[in-house]
Structure formats: structure tokens, C-alpha cells
C-alpha positions in Angstrom: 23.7 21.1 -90.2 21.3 23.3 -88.2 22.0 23.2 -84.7 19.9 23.2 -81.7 22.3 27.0 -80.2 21.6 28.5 -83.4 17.5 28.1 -82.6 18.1 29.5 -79.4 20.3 32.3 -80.3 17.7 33.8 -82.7 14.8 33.1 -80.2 16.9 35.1 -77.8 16.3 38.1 -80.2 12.4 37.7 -80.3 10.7 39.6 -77.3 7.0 39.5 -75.6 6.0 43.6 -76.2 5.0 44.2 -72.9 8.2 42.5 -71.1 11.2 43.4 -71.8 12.5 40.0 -71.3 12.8 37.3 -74.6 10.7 34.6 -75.8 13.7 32.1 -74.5 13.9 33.3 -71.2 10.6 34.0 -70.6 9.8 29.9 -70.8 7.5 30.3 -73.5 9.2 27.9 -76.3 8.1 24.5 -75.1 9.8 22.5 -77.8 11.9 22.9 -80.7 12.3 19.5 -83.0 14.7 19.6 -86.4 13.8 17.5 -88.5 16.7 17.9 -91.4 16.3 21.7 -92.9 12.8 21.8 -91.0 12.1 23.5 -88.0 8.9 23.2 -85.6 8.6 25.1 -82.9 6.3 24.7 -80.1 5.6 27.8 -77.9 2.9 29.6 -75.7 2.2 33.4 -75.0 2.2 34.8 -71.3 -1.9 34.9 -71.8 -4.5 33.5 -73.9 -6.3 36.5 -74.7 -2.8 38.2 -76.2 -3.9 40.2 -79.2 -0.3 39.6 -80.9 -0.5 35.7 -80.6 0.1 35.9 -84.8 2.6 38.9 -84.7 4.6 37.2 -82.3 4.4 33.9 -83.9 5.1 35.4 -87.4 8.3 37.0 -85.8 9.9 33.9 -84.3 9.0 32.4 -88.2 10.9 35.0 -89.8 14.3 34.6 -87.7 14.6 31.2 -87.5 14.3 31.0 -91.3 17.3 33.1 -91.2 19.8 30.6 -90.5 21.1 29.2 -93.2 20.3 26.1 -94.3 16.6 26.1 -92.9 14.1 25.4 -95.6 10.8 25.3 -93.5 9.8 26.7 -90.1 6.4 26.1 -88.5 5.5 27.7 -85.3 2.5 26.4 -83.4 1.0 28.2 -79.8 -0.4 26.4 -77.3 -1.7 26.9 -73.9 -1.4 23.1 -72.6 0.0 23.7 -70.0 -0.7 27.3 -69.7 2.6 29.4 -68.8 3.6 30.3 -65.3 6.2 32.6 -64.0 7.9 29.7 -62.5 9.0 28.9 -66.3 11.5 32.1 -66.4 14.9 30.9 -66.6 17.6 32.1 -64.5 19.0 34.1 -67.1 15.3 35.5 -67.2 14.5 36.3 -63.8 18.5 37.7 -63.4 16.9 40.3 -66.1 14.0 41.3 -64.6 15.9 41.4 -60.9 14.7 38.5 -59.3 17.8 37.0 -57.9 19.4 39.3 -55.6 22.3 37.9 -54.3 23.3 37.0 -51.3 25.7 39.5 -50.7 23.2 42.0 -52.1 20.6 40.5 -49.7 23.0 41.2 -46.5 23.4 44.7 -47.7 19.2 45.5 -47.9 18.7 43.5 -44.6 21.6 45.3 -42.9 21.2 48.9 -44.7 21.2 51.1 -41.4 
């Protein structure tokens, strides 16, 4: 049985080149459905005009039809709606340094 943690595991190890942040936690896999051994996946890029749309796409393809017991993967991009920063997980934005905490917020505000 292929299970919904296993998707997002590999997703996790697929990555946008010019963020250093993956797919998953970027916000940019809007669905995944299993449908027995058949995977779809439904995902946007960060922009429209990104040149690696198909590289990208091919490379979430390729992992998830590493788990075993998937027969069939298809990946599809869309734009509707169009990604937003807002979409970035928490995991995500605790990456890229977004969520100082509140401890580490007292220490800039009170750093004299």
C-alpha cells in the first residue's frame, strides 16, 4: 500500500534550483491523489516563466516512482492559483529564517 508520508518524504528531497528550500515546503505540490499503484501529482513552480518547469517536473517523476509498489506517476503544473510566499510551510519559512522566536526577537530588540 503506498502511503500518503512516503509521497511526501521523497517530495522533500526534490528542490526549486534557485531556493534552497524543497518542493514540499515551498507550497508548490497542490495535490497528491493515489489511485491504487498510481500516483498524480498536482504542483506549480514559484513563476510562470521558469525555464526548468519540465526538469523539475521530470525530477519529482523519477522519485516518486521509486517507492515501491508505484506503477505510474503523472505530474501536472499549473498556475491556478498562482503560488505566493504565504504557501511556505512552517517547516519552510523556519529554513529560510522567517520565524525568529520570541526569545530571539527580545534579544535583537534589546541588543545594547
Amino acid at each position: 500500500m503506498i502511503r500518503k508520508e512516503d509521497i511526501i518524504k521523497k517530495l522533500k528531497t526534490c528542490y526549486d534550483p534557485e531556493i534552497p528550500i524543497d518542493l514540499w515546503n515551498l507550497g508548490l505540490i497542490y495535490n497528491i491523489e493515489i489511485k491504487e499503484s498510481n500516483i498524480k501529482i498536482l504542483m506549480t513552480l514559484t513563476t510562470p516563466g521558469c525555464s526548468m518547469i519540465n526538469s523539475i517536473a521530470q525530477d519529482v517523476k523519477n522519485k516518486i516512482e521509486k517507492i515501491k509498489s508505484v506503477k505510474e506517476v503523472q505530474v501536472d503544473v499549473t498556475f491556478d492559483p498562482p503560488w505566493s510566499p504565504e504557501m511556505i510551510t512552517d517547516e519552510g519559512k523556519n529554513k529560510l529564517g522567517f520565524n525568529a522566536s520570541k526569545d530571539n526577537k527580545e534579544e535583537k530588540e534589546n541588543w545594547e
